[in-house]
C-alpha positions as CSV (number, residue, x, y, z in Angstrom):
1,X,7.3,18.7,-13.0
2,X,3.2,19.0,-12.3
3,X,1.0,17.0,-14.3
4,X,-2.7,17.5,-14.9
5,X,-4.0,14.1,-13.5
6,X,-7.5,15.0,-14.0
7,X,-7.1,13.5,-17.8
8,X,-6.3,9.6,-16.6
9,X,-9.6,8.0,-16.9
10,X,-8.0,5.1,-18.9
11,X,-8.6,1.2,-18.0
12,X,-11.7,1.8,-16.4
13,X,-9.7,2.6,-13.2
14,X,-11.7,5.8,-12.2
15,X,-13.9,3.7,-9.8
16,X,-17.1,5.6,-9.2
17,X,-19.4,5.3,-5.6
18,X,-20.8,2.0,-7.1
19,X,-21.2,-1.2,-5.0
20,X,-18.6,-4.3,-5.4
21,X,-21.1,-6.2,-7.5
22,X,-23.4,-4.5,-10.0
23,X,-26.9,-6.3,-10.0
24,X,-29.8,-6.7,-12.3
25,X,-33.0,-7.8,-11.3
26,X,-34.3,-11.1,-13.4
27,X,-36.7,-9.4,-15.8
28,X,-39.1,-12.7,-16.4
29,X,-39.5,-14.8,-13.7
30,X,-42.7,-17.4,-13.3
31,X,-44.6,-16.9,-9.6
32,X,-44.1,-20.7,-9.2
33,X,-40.2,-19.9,-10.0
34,X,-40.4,-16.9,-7.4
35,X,-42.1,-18.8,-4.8
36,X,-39.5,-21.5,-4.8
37,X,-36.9,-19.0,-4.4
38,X,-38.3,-17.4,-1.9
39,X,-38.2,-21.0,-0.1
40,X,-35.1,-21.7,-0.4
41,X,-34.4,-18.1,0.1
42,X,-32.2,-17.7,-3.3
43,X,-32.2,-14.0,-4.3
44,X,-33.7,-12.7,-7.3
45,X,-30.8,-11.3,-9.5
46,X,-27.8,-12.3,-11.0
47,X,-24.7,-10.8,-10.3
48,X,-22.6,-10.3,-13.7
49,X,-19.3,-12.1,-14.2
50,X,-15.9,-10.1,-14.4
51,X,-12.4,-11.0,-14.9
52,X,-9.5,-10.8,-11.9
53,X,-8.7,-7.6,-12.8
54,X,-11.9,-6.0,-13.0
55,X,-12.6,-7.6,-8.8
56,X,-9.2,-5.5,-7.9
57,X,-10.1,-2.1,-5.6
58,X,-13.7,-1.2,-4.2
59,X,-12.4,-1.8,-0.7
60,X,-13.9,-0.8,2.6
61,X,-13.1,1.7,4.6
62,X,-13.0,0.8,8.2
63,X,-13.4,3.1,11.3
64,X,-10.9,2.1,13.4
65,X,-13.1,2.4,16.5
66,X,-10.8,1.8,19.2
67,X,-8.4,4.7,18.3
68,X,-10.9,7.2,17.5
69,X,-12.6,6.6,21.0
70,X,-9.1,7.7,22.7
71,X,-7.9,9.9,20.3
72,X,-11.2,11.9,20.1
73,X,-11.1,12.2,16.4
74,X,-12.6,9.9,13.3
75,X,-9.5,7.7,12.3
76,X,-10.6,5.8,9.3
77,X,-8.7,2.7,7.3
78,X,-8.7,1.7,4.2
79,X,-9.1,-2.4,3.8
80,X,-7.0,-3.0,1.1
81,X,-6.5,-7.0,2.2
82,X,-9.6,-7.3,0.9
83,X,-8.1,-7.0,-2.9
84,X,-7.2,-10.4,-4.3
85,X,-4.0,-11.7,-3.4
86,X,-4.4,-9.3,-0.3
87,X,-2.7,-6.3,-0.6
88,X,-3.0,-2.9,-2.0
89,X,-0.5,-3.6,-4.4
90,X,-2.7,-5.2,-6.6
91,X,-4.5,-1.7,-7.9
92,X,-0.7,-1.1,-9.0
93,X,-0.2,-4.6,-10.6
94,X,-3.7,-3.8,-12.2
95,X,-2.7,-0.4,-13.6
96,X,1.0,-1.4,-14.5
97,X,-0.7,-4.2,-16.7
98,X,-3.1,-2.5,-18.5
99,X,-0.4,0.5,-19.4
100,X,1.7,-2.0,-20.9
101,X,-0.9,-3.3,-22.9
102,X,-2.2,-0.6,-24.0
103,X,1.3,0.6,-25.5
104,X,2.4,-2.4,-27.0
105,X,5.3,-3.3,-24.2
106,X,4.0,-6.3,-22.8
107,X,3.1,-8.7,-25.5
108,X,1.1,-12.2,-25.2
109,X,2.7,-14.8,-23.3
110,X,5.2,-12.5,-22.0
111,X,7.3,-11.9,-19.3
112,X,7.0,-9.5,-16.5
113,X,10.4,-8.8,-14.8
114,X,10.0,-6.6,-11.5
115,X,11.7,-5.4,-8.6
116,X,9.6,-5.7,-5.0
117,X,9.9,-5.5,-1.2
118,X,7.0,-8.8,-1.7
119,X,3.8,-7.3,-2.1
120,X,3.7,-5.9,-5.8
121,X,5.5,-9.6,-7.0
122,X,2.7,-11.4,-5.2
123,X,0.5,-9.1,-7.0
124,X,1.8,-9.3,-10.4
125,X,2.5,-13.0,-10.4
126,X,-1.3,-13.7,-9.7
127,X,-2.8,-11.0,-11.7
128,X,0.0,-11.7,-14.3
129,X,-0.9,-15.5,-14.3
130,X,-4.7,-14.2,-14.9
131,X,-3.5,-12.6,-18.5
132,X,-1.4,-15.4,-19.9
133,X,2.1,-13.9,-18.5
134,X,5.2,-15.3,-16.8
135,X,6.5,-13.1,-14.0
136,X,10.1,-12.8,-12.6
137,X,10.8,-11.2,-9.5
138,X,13.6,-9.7,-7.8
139,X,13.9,-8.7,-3.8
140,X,16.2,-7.9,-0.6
141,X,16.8,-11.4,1.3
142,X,14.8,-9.2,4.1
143,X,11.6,-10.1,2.4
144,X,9.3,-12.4,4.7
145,X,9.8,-16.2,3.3
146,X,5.6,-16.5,3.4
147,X,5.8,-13.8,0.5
148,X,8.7,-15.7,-1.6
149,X,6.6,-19.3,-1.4
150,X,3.4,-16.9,-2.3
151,X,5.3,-16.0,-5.5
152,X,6.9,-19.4,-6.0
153,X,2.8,-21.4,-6.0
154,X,1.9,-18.6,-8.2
155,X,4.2,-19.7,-10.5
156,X,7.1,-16.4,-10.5
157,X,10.4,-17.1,-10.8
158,X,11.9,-15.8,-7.8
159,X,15.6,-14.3,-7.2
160,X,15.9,-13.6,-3.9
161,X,19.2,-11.0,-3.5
162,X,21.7,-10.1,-0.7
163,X,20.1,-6.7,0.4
164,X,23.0,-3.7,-0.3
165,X,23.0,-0.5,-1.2
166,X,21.8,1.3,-4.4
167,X,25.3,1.7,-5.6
168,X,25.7,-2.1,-6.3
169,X,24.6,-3.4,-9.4
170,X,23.7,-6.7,-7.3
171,X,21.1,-4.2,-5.9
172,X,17.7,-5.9,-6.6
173,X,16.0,-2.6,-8.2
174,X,19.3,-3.3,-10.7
175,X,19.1,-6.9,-11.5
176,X,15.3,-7.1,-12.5
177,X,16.7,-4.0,-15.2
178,X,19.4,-6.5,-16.4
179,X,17.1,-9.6,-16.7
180,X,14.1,-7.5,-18.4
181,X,16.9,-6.3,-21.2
182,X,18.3,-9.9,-21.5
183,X,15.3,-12.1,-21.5
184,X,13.2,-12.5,-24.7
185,X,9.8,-11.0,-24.7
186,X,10.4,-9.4,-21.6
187,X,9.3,-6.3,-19.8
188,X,10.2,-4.1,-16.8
189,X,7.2,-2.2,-15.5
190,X,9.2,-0.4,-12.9
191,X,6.9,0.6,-10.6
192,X,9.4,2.9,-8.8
193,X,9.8,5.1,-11.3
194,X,6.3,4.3,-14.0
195,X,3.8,6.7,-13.1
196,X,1.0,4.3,-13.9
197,X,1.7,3.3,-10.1
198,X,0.5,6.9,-8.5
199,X,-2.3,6.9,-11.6
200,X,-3.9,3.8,-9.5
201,X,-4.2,5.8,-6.7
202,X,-5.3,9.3,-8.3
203,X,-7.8,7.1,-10.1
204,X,-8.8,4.6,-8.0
205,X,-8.2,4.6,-4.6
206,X,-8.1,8.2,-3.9
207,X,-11.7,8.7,-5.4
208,X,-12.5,5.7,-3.9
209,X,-12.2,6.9,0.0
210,X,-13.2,10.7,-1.0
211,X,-16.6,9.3,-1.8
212,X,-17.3,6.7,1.4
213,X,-15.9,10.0,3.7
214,X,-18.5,12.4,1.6
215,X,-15.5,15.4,1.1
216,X,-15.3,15.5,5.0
217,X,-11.0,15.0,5.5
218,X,-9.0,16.8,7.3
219,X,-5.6,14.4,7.0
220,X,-4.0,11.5,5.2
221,X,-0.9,10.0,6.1
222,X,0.7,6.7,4.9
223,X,4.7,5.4,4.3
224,X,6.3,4.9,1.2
225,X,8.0,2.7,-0.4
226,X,7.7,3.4,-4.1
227,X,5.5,6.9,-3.1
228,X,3.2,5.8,-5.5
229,X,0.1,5.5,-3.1
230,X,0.8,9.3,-1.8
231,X,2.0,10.8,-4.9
232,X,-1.7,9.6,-6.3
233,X,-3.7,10.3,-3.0
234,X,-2.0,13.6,-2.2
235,X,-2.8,14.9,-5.9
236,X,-6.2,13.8,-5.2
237,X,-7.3,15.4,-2.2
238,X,-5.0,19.0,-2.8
239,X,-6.8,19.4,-6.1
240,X,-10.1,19.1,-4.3
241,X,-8.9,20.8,-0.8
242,X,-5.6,22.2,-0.6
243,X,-6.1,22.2,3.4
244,X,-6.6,18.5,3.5
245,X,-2.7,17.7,5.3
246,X,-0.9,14.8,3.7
247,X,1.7,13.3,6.1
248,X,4.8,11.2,5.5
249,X,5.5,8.3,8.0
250,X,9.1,6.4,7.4
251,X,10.4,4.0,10.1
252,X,12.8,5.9,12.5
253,X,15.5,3.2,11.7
254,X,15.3,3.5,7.7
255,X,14.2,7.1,7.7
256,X,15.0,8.7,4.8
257,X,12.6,10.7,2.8
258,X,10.9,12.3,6.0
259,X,13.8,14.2,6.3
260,X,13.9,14.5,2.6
261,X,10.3,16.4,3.1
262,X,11.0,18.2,5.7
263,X,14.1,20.0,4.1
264,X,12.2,21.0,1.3
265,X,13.3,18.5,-0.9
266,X,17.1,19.8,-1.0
267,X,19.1,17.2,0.5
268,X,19.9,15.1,-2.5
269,X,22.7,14.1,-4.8
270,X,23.3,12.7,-8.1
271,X,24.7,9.3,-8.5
272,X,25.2,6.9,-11.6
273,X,21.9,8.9,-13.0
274,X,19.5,8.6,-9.7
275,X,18.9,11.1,-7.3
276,X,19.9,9.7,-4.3
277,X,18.6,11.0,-0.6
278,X,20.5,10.1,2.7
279,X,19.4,7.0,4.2
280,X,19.5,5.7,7.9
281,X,21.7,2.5,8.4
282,X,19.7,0.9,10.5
283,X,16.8,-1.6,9.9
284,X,12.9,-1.6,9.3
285,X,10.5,-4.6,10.4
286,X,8.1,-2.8,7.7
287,X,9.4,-4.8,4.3
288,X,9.1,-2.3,1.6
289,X,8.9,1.0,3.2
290,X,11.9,3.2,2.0
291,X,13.0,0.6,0.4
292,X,15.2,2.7,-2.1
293,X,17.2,5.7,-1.2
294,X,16.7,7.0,-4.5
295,X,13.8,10.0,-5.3
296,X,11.0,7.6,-7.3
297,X,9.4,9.5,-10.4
298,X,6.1,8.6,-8.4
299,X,7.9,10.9,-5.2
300,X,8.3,13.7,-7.2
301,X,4.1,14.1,-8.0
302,X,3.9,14.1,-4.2
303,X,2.5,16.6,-2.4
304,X,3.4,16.5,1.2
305,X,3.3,18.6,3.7
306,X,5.4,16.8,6.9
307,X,6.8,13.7,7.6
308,X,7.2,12.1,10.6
309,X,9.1,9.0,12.0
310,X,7.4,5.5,14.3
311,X,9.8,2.8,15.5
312,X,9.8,-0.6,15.0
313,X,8.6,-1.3,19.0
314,X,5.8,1.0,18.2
315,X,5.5,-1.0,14.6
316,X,5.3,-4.2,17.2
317,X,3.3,-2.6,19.5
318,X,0.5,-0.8,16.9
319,X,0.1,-3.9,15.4
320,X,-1.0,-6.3,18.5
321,X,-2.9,-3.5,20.0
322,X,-4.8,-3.5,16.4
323,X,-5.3,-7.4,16.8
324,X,-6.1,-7.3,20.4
325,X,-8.8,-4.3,20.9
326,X,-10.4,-4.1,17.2
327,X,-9.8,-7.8,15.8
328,X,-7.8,-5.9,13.3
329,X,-5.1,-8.0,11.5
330,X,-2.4,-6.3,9.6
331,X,1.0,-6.4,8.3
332,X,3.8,-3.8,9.9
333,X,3.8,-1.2,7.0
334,X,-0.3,-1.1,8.0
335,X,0.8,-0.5,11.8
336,X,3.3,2.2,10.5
337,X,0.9,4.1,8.8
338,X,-1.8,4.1,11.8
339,X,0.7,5.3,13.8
340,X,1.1,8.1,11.9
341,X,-3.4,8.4,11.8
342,X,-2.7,8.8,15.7
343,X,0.5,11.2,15.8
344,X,-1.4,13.3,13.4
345,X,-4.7,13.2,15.7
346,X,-2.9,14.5,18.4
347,X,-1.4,17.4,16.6
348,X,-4.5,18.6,14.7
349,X,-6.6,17.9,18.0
350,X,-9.9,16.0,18.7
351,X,-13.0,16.7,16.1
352,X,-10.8,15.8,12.7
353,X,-11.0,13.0,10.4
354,X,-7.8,11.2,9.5
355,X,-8.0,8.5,7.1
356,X,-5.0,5.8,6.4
357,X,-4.3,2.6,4.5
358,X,-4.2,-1.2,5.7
359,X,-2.0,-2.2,3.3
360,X,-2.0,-5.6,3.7
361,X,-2.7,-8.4,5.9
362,X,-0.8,-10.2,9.2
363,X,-1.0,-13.9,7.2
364,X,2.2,-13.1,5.5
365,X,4.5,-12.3,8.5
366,X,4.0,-15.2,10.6
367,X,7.8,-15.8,10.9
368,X,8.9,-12.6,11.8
369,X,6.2,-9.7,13.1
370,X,3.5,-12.8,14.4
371,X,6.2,-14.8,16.2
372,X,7.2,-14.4,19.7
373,X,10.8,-16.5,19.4
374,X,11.5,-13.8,16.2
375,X,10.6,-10.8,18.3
376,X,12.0,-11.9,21.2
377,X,15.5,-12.2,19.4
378,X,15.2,-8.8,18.2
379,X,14.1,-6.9,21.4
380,X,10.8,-6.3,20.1
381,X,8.6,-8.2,22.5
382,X,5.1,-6.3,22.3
383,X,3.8,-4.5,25.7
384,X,0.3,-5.7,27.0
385,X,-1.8,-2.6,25.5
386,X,-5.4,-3.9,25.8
387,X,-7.8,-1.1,26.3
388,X,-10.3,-0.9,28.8
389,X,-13.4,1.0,28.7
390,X,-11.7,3.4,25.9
391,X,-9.3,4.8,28.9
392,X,-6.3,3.2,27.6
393,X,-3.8,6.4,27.1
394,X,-1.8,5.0,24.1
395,X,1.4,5.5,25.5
396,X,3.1,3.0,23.6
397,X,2.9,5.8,20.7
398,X,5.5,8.3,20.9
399,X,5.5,12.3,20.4
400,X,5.6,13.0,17.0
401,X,9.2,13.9,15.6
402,X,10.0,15.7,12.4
403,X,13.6,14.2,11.1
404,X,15.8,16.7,9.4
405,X,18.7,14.1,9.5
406,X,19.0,10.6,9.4
């Protein structure tokens, strides 16, 4: 099903080449008021006020120096830590909001019941709190314990679940349904499966990084979780450039719609109502990436043309070299996805730009990705990988592999 996305310019979350603050110049100001400004060096203009909301997206877009020098292409990064509570899902929290408002579903003083890896509750609890609304959240007992206290001081109920398959009604994604349908004034926004999540993208984000790169892209690639970030982006950038290549990146261990992708979408089955795709047994240190084995409503607006595979020592690994060489600190779905920036550089060759997201920040995985008795435990010590004079040959990153089974 193919929606014309060029019609969602609702919420004011089209987000045109305009600086983070909009400025006026003080229109009467004495010279004996000027002149004492320019003393103690306070600037002439006032910066108008907005609400929590309105201070979601407008992110930078960061060259990732270190990378382009050895790859010999322009990898570029999208800071979305620099959002609120620190993550990218706050454009979704934002969106998924503002739809429910705007048709009736979430009334005042409500409450917001939601399924999340950790990021979107964060998220929706603070930008919830903002509009008067309580916030219930459900999640795998994988999620880091710095997001569930992050929830808890924001004020969410939290209802952290023994992490099982999609067949289980104790699933997570399954128990937010039941508590949404059994709580008064209570509302799922389902962000799996509510295309206001990709809409935050095609609207936002997507514009957004088109405008700082002037047009000139040659590839985007990013995980998924939800696939709402490349169900928006890839719309985006094919409607503008059809050559622009969109890559998937899963974690080798969890992978399950790479393969999904690269058999042409043809490998799933039908279960209690959800599409369901094969999913690898295995484990991912990147909370929230592929987090359901069920094809998302966002995942079918994709447009993707590959998608490829990174394991969790190269998760490990990606993410201290980051750190170490560019003072880069991220979370491991942000390591993922510049993993896939660099397999992608390599394929296309040196003289493309490849732009990625930072999804979030490294301040939430102290106890597991930022802790050396945690990685030690599970094998995943990180190699020294500091590069010197840009001669560094990145062979911590693997060849790139295109799953067509998990």
């Amino acid at each position: 099903m193919t929606r014309n996305f060029s019609t969602f310019h609702r919420h004011g979350l089209c987000i045109a080449p305009s600086k983070r603050f909009s400025c006026r110049p003080l229109s009467i100001v004495s010279s004996s008021a000027e002149q004492l400004n320019q003393r103690r060096h306070v600037p002439s203009f006032a910066a108008a006020p907005v609400d929590l909301l309105a201070s979601v997206g407008n992110t930078p877009l960061l060259e990732l120096t270190t990378l382009s020098t050895l790859t010999g292409c322009k990898l570029f990064a999208k800071a979305e830590y620099t959002n609120p509570s620190g993550s990218i899902k706050d454009r979704v929290a934002k969106s998924l909001i503002l739809d429910a408002e705007e048709r009736g579903v979430l009334e005042p003083g409500g409450t917001i019941i939601e399924a999340t890896g950790g990021s979107t509750g964060v998220s929706l609890a603070l930008l919830g709190a903002s509009r008067g609304y309580k916030t219930q959240l459900t999640m795998p007992d994988i999620t880091a314990s710095e997001k569930v206290q992050m929830m808890k001081v924001m004020g969410a109920q939290v209802h952290v679940l023994p992490t099982t398959c999609m067949s289980d009604k104790n699933h997570f994604f399954h128990v937010a349904r039941y508590l949404a349908e059994t709580t008064p004034n209570a509302y799922c926004p389902d962000q799996f499966d509510n295309i206001a999540n990709m809409r935050a993208h095609y609207e936002g984000t997507a514009p957004e990084i088109w405008t700082q790169v002037q047009g000139r892209i040659h590839g985007f690639v990013t995980s998924a979780g939800t696939s709402g970030t490349i169900a928006g982006m890839s719309r985006f950038f094919k409607e503008r450039n059809p050559d622009v290549q969109v890559w998937l990146i899963d974690p080798e261990e969890t992978a399950a719609m790479s393969a999904f992708v690269n058999n042409g979408r043809l490998t799933s089955t039908m279960e209690n109502g959800f599409e369901i795709v094969p999913m690898a047994k295995g484990w991912t240190i990147a909370e929230g990436v592929a987090a359901l084995s069920h094809v998302t409503n966002n995942l079918r607006e994709s447009i993707v043309d590959r998608g490829i595979t990174a394991t969790n020592q190269e998760i490990v690994d990606m993410s201290y070299f980051l750190l170490r060489n560019d003072g880069i600190f991220v979370g491991p779905s942000s390591a993922l996805n510049v993993l896939g920036a660099v397999k992608m550089a390599r394929e296309l060759g040196p003289g493309h730009t490849i732009v990625t997201i930072l999804t979030d920040g490294g301040v939430r995985y102290g106890s597991k990705l930022y802790n050396e008795a945690w990685l030690k435990e599970h094998n995943l010590l990180p190699q020294e990988a500091e590069a010197k004079k840009g001669s560094l040959p990145l062979d911590f990153v693997g060849g790139v592999k295109y799953p067509m089974t998990v």
